[in-house]
C-alpha positions in Angstrom: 129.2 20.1 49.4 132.2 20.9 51.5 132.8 24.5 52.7 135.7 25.8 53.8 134.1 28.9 55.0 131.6 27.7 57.4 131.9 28.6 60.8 131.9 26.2 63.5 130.9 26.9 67.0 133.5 28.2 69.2 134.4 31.0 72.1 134.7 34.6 70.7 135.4 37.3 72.8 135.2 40.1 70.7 131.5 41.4 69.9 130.0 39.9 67.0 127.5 41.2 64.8 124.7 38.1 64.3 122.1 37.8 61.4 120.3 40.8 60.6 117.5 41.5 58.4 118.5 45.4 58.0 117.8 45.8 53.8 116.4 43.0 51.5 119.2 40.4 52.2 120.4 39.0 55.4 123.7 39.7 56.8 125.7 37.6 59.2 128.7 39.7 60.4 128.2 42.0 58.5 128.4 40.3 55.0 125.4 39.3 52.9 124.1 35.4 53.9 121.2 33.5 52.6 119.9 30.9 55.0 119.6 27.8 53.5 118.2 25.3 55.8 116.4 22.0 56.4 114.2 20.9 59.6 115.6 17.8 61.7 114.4 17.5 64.8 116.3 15.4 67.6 113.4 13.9 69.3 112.4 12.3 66.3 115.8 10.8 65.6 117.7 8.6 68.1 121.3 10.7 69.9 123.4 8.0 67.8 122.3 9.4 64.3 122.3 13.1 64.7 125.6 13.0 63.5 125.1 11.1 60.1 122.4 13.1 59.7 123.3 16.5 60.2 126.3 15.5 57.7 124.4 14.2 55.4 122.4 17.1 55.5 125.4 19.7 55.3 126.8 17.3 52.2 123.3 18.5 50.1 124.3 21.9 50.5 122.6 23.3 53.3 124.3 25.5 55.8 121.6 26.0 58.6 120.0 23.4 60.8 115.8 24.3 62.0 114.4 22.5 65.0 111.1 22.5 67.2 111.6 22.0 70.8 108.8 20.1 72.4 107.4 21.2 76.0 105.9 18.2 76.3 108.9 15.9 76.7 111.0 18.5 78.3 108.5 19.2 80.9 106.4 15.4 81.1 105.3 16.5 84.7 104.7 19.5 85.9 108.3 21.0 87.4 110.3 17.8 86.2 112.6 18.7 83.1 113.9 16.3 81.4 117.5 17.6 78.8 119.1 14.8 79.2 120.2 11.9 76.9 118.4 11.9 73.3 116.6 14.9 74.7 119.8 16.7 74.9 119.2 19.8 73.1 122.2 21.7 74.3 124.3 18.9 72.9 122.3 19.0 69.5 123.5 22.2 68.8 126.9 22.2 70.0 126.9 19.1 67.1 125.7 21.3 64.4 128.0 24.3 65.6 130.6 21.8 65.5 130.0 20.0 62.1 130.1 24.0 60.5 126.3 24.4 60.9 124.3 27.6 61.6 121.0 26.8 63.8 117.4 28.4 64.0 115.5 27.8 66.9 111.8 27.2 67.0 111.0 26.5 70.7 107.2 27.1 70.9 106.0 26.9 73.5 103.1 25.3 70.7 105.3 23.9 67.4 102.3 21.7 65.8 104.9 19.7 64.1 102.4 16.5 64.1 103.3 16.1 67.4 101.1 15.4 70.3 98.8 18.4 70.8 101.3 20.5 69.2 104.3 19.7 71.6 102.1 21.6 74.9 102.0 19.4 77.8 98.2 17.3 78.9 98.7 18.4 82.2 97.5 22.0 81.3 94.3 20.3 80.5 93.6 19.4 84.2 92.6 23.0 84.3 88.9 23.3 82.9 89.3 27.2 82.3 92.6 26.6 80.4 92.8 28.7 77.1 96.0 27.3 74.9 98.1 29.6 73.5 96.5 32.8 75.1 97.7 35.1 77.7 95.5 33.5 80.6 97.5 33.6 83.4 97.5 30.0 84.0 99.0 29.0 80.7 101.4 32.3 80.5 102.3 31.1 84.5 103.4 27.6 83.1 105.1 28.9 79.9 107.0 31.1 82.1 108.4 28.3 84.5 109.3 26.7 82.0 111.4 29.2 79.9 113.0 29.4 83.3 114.2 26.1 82.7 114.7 25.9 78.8 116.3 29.9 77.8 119.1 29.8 79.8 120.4 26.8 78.3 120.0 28.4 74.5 121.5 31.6 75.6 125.0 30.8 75.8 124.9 28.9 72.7 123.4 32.3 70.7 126.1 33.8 67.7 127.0 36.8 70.1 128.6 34.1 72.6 130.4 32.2 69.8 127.5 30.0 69.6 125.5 28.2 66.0 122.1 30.3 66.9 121.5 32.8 64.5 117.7 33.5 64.8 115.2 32.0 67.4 111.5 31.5 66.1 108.8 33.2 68.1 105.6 30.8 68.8 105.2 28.8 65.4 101.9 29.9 62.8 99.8 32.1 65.3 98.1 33.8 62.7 96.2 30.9 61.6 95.3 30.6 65.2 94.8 34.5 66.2 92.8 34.0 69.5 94.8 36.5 71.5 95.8 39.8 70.2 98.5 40.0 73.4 99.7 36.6 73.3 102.3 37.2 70.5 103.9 40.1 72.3 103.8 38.0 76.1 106.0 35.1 74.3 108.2 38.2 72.7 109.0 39.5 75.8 109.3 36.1 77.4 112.3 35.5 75.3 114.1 38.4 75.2 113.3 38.9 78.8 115.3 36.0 79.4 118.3 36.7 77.5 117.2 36.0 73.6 119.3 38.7 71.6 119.4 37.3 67.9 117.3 38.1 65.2 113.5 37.4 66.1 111.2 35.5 63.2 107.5 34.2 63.0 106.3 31.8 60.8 102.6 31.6 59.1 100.9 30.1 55.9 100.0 33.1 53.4 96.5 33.3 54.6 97.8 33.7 58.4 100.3 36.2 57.7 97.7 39.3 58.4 97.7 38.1 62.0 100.2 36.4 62.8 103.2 38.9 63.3 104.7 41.1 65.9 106.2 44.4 66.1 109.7 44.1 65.6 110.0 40.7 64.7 110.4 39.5 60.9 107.9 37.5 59.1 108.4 34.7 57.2 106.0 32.3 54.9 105.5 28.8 54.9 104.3 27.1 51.5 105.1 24.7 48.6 103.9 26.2 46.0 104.1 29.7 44.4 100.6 29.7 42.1 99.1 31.7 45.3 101.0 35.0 45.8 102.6 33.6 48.6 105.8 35.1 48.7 104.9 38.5 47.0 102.3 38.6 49.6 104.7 38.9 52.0 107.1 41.2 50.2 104.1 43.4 50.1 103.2 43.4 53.8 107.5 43.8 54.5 109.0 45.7 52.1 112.7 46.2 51.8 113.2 43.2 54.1 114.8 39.7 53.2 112.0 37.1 52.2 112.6 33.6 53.5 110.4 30.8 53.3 110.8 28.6 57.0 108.9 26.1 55.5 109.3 25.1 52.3 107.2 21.5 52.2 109.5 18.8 50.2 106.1 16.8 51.2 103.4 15.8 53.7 102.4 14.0 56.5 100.2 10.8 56.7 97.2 10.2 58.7 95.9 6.4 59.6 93.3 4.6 56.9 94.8 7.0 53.7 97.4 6.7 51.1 101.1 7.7 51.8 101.6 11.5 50.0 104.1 11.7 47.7 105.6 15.1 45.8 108.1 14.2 43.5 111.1 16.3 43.6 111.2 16.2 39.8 108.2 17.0 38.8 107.9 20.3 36.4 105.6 22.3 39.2 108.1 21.7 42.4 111.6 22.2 40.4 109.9 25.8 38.9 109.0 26.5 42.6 112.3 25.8 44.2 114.2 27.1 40.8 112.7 30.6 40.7 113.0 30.9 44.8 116.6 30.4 44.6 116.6 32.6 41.5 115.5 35.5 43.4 117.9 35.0 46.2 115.0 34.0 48.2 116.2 32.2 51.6 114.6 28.8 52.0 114.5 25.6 55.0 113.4 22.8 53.7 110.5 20.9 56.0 111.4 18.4 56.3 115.0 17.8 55.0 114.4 14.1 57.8 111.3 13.3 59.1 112.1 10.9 61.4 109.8 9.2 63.9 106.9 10.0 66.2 108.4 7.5 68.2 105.5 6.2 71.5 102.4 8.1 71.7 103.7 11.4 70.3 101.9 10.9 67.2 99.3 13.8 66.9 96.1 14.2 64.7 93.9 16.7 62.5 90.3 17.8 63.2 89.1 20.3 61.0 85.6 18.5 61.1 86.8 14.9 61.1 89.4 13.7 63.4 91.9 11.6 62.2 95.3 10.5 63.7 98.6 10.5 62.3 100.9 7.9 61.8 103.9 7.2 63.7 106.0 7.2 60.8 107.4 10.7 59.8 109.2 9.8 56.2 107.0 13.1 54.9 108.7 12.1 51.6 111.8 14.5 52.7 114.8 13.9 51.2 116.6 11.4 53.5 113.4 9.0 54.7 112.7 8.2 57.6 116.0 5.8 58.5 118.3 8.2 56.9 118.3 6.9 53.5 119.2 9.2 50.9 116.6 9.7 48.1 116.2 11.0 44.4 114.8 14.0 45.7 118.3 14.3 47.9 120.2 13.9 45.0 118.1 16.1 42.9 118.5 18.5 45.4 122.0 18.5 46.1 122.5 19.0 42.2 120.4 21.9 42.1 121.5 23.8 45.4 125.3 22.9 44.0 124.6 25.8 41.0 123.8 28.4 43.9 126.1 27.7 46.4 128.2 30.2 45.1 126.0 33.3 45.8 127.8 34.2 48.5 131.1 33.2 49.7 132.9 34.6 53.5 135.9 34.8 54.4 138.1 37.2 56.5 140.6 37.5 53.6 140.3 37.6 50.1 140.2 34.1 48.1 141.5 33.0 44.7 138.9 31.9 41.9 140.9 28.3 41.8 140.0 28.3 45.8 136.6 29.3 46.2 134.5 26.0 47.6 132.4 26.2 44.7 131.5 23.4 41.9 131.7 20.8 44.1 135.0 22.1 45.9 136.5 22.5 42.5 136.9 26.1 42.6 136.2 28.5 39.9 137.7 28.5 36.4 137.1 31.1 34.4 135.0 34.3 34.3 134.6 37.1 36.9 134.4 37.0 41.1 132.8 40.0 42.7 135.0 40.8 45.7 132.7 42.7 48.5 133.6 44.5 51.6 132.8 47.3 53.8 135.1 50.5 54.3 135.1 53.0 57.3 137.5 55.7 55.6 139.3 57.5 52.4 142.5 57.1 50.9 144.5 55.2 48.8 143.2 51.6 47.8 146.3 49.5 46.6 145.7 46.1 44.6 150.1 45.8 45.4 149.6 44.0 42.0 147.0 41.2 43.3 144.8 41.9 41.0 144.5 39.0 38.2 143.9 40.2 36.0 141.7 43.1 35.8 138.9 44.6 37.9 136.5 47.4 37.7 136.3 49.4 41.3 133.4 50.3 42.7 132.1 52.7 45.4 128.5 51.9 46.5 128.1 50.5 43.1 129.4 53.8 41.4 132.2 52.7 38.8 135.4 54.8 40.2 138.7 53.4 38.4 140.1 49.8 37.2 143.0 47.9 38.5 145.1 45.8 36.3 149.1 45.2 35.5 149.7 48.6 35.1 147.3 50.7 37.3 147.4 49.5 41.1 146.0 52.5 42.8 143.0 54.3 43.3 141.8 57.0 45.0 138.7 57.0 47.5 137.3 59.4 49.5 136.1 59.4 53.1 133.0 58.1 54.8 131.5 54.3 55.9 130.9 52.7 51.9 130.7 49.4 50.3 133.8 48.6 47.9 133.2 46.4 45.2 136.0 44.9 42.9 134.7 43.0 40.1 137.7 41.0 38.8 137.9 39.3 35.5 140.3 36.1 34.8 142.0 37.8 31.1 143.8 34.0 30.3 146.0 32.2 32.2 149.4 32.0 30.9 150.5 28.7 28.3 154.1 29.3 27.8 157.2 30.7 29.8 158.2 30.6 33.4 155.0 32.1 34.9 153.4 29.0 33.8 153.0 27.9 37.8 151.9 31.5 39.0 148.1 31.5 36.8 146.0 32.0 40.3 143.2 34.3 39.2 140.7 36.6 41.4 142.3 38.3 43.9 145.7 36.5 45.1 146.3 38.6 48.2 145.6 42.0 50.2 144.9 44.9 49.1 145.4 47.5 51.0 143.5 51.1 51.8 145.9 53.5 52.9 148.7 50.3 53.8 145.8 48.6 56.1 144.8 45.2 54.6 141.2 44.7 53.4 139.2 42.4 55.6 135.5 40.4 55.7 134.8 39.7 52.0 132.2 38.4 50.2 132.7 36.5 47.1 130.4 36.1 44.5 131.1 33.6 41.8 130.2 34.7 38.8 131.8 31.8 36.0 129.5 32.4 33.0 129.2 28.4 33.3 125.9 26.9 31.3 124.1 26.3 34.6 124.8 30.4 35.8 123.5 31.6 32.0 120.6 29.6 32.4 119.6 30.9 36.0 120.1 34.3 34.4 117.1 33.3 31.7 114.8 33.3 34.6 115.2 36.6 36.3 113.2 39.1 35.9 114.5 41.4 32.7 113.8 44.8 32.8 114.0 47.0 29.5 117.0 49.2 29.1 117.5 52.9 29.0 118.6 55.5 27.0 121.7 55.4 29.1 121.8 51.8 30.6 124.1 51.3 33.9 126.9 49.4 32.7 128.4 46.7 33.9 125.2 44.7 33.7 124.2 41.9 32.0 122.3 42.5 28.6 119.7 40.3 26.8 118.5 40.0 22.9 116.8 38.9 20.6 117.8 37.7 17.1 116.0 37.1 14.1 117.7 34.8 11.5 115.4 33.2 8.2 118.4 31.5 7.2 121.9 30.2 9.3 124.7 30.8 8.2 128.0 31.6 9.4 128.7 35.5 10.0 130.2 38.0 12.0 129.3 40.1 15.7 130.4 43.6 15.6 130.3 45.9 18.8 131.5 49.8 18.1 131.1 51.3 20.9 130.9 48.5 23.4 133.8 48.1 25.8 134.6 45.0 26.9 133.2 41.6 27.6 131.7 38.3 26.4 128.7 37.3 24.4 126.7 34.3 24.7 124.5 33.0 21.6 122.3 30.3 22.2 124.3 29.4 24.7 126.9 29.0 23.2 130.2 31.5 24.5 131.5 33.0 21.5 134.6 34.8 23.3 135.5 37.9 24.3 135.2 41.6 22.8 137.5 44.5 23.6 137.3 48.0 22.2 141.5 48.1 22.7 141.7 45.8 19.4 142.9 44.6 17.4 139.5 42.4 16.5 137.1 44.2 15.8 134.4 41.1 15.4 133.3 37.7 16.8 133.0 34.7 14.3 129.4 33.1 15.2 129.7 29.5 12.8 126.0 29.3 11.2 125.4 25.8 13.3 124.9 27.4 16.1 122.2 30.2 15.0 118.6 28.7 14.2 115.8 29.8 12.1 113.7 32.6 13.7 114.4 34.0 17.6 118.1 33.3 18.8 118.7 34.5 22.3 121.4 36.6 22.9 123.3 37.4 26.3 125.4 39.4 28.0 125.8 41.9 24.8 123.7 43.6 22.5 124.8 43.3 19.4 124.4 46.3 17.1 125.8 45.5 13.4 125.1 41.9 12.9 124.4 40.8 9.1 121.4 38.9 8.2 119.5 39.4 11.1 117.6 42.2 13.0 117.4 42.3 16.8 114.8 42.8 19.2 113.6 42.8 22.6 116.5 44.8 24.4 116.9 44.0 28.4 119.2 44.8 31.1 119.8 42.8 34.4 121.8 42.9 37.6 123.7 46.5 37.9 126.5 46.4 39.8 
C-alpha cells in the first residue's frame, strides 16, 4: 500500500498545473491520475485519530482523502467561528498533505451527510421568510460572511500553493433539491470569488443529475449500484470528460427503531460493481471509507412522509467501523484496489520495472511498462542504451521506430506530442558477469536532442493472472481488416478432444499468448521457433479462450470470435 510516488504537501514556487478534467481522464500535472478516494470527516472522529485513520486509509490503497465541512459547528452563533481544536480543518489537511494524501473538498454550505439539518446552522430559522439553499438574500448574506471566514483558510492549502487540494465540491446533491435555478451559479461565484482556483465538481444521484450541474463545473454521480444506467447516464450528459463516482456507498446509514444495514463487500452484486468501475478506469471515493460518530445532538433525520431520526452511531458498514477497526470489507478491498494500483504510476524520472511501488511494493517482474510523457519539440530521442530490453516508440500512439541493444536512436519531428515507449523485459540474464546488472524497464534518461526526459507515467503492464483476468471484462471490440497493432487480441477455440499440439503464428511479430490462462511463452517472427507447445492438460473440451494472440494454424481445433482491445 506504500507509494513512493505520492506527493506530500509542501511550498512550490514554480506554477503548477492542478487536476484537470480536459479529455476522458484526469490529469494532475500534467500526467494522467485517477482519483481514488474515501470520505472521513474530522468532526466525526476525535483530533487524536485522524492520523491512524488517514493511514489506515492510505494502507488500503487510496490516494485522496473527501471531507464535508459543517457550517453549523464552524459558525454555532451567528459571527462566532469556531477552527480550532478537533474542529481544526486547516490542520486536517496539512495531515493528509503530509501523510502523501491528495484532498477534495466538499464545504457546503448544505452537505446532508446525516448531519443536523444538513450541516446549515438553526439560527437561520429565526427568520420566518428563510428559504434554504436559495438565493434569498438573507441566506446568500449569511453564506457569504461566512465564506469570509472559511475560503481564506482553504486557499493557501489549494495544489497551485503547494497544497493537498485538488478539487473543491460545489454545494453537495442540488439536483435532487432544484428550488433555485441561480443558487448553483451564487455559490460558484462565491468560491471562486474568494480565491477557489482548482478544478470545480458537483455531486448528484442519477435521477438529480438533469438539474443539478453548473456551467463549467464537472459532474459527478453518486450510487452503489450499476443495474440503473447510472454512470452511462452521465457519460451521456458529459461526453469526452472523466467519469467519477464521489460517492460510491460501501453501505448505509441507520435510523432509530430499525435494523442496522449491512452490504457485504463480498457479495457477487457489489464486487461486479466495484470490479467493472475500476475496469473502466472509472475514478471512485468510497462513502464512507470511516463513519465515525454523530457525536451530541448532530445526529440528523429523514422525512420523506415519516420522520425518523438517525442514530448517533455512523459505522455505515464502511470499511474501518466506527472505532477504527479494520473489517473484511477493508481487507477485501485493499486486495482488490492492490491489482489496480498500477494504472498509473508518476514520477519526475523514469523508474525501473523492479522499482515501481506496485504488488504490494514488490515491484514488477516480468512483462512490459508503458513509459508516458509529454514533448514540446523535434529531434533526436536517445535511449543512451537504457532501454531493457526492447521498446516500441510511439508518437501520439503512431508506432515510429523500436529501441533495443543495437538501435538507440530515433528520429522525431517537431510540435507539442505525447511519446510513448512500450518496453518489454526480453529475460534477465542467468549466467556471466552481468548477472547483477538485470534492472528492466527503463534504467535511466533518455534524452531528446541531449535534454533528459521528464514527468512520466508508468503503466504496469505484467501479464500477471489478476491483469489477464481484468482484461476478460473490458469491453472487446471486433477486429478489422487491418487491426492496430500493438493491442491485445482475444479468441476463441474449439477443441472435441485435448491433446497436446502445437501454436503456429506466420505472420505475427512478436509477443505472448495466453491459453486458458495459462502463459504459454513467447513468439517471435526472428526465429528460430517457429511454434508454441500447448500440453493437452491445459486445453478443455469445447470453447478455450485465447489471449493476447490469434492463433491462425492450430491443429485440431477451429477458432472463433476474433476481438481486439486497448490500442496503444
Amino acid at each position: 500500500a506504500k507509494n513512493e510516488f505520492a506527493f506530500s504537501f509542501r511550498p512550490i514556487m514554480s506554477a503548477r498545473q492542478g487536476l484537470r478534467a480536459d479529455s476522458t481522464h484526469f490529469t494532475l500535472d500534467g500526467a494522467p491520475f485517477r482519483i481514488l478516494g474515501g470520505s472521513i470527516h474530522y468532526f466525526r472522529v476525535p483530533r487524536a485519530y485522524w492520523r491512524d485513520r488517514l493511514l489506515k486509509l492510505k494502507a488500503c490503497g487510496l490516494n485522496t482523502l473527501t471531507t464535508y465541512v459543517p457550517w453549523n459547528l464552524h459558525e454555532p452563533e451567528r459571527g462566532v467561528y469556531l477552527f480550532q481544536e478537533e474542529l481544526d480543518l486547516e490542520a486536517y489537511i496539512r495531515l493528509a498533505g503530509e501523510l502523501g494524501l491528495w484532498v477534495i473538498l466538499r464545504p457546503g454550505p448544505y452537505i446532508c451527510a446525516e448531519w443536523d439539518l444538513g450541516g446549515l446552522p438553526s439560527w437561520l430559522l429565526q427568520d420566518k421568510k428563510m428559504k434554504l439553499r436559495t438565493s434569498y438574500s438573507g441566506f446568500t448574506s449569511a453564506v457569504n460572511s461566512y465564506f469570509d471566514k472559511l475560503i481564506p483558510r482553504i486557499t493557501p492549502l489549494q495544489y497551485k500553493n503547494g497544497g493537498p487540494i485538488i478539487a473543491v465540491q460545489v454545494e453537495n446533491e442540488y439536483g435532487s433539491y432544484a428550488k433555485d435555478e441561480r443558487y448553483m451559479s451564487f455559490i460558484k461565484e462565491a468560491l471562486l470569488s474568494r480565491g477557489i482556483s482548482e478544478l470545480l465538481l458537483t455531486s448528484d444521484n442519477n435521477d438529480g443529475l438533469k438539474c443539478g450541474g453548473v456551467d463549467g463545473v464537472l459532474q459527478t454521480v453518486n450510487l452503489q449500484k450499476l443495474t440503473f444506467g447510472d454512470v452511462q447516464h452521465l457519460a451521456e450528459l458529459q461526453p469526452q470528460k472523466p467519469l467519477m463516482v464521489m460517492e460510491y456507498w460501501s453501505g448505509w446509514f441507520d435510523v432509530w427503531g430499525e435494523p442496522h444495514h449491512v452490504f457485504p463487500a463480498d457479495t457477487d452484486e457489489q464486487t461486479r460493481s466495484l470490479r467493472e468501475l475500476l475496469d473502466r478506469g472509472i475514478s471512485i471515493n468510497f462513502y464512507m471509507f470511516h463513519g465515525g460518530t454523530s457525536f451530541g445532538f448532530m445526529n440528523g433525520a429523514v422525512d420523506l412522509g415519516t420522520y425518523k431520526p438517525q442514530t448517533s452511531s455512523y459505522d455505515y458498514d464502511a470499511p474501518l467501523t466506527e472505532s477504527g477497526d479494520y473489517t473484511t470489507k477493508y481487507h477485501l478491498l485493499r486486495s482488490l484496489l492492490s491489482t489496480y494500483s498500477s494504472m498509473f504510476l508518476q514520477s519526475d524520472d523514469p523508474v525501473n520495472m523492479e522499482c515501481l511501488p506496485t504488488n504490494h511494493n514488490n515491484g514488477q517482474s516480468y512483462g512490459y511498462t508503458l513509459y508516458q510523457t509529454d514533448i514540446y519539440s523535434g529531434g533526436d530521442l536517445n535511449s543512451r542504451n537504457h532501454v531493457r530490453d526492447r521498446a516500441l516508440v510511439f508518437i501520439d500512439r503512431e508506432l515510429i521506430g523500436v529501441l533495443d541493444y543495437r538501435t538507440q536512436k530515433v528520429k522525431i519531428s517537431q510540435s507539442k506530442r505525447t511519446l510513448s515507449l512500450l518496453v518489454e523485459n526480453c529475460g534477465r540474464v542467468n549466467y556471466g558477469p552481468a548477472l547483477d546488472n538485470q534492472q528492466k524497464g527503463l534504467v535511466g534518461d533518455i534524452t531528446l536532442d541531449n535534454v533528459p526526459l521528464k514527468k512520466f507515467t508508468m503503466h504496469c503492464l505484467d501479464m500477471k493472472t489478476s491483469f489477464i483476468n481484468r482484461l476478460q471484462s473490458q469491453k472487446w471490440t471486433s477486429v478489422g481488416t487491418k487491426p492496430t497493432y500493438p493491442a491485445f487480441f482475444r479468441g476463441s477455440l474449439v477443441v472435441d478432444q485435448p491433446t497436446d499440439t502445437f501454436l503456429k503464428l506466420p505472420n505475427w511479430s512478436k509477443g505472448v499468448v495466453f491459453v486458458n490462462g495459462q502463459n504459454l511463452g513467447r513468439h517471435w517472427s526472428v526465429g528460430p521457433q517457429k511454434a508454441l507447445y500447448l500440453p493437452g492438460p491445459w486445453l478443455r473440451s469445447g470453447d478455450n479462450e485465447v489471449n493476447d494472440c490469434i492463433l491462425l494454424f492450430l491443429r485440431n481445433s477451429k477458432l472463433r470470435k476474433q476481438s481486439i482491445l486497448l490500442k496503444i
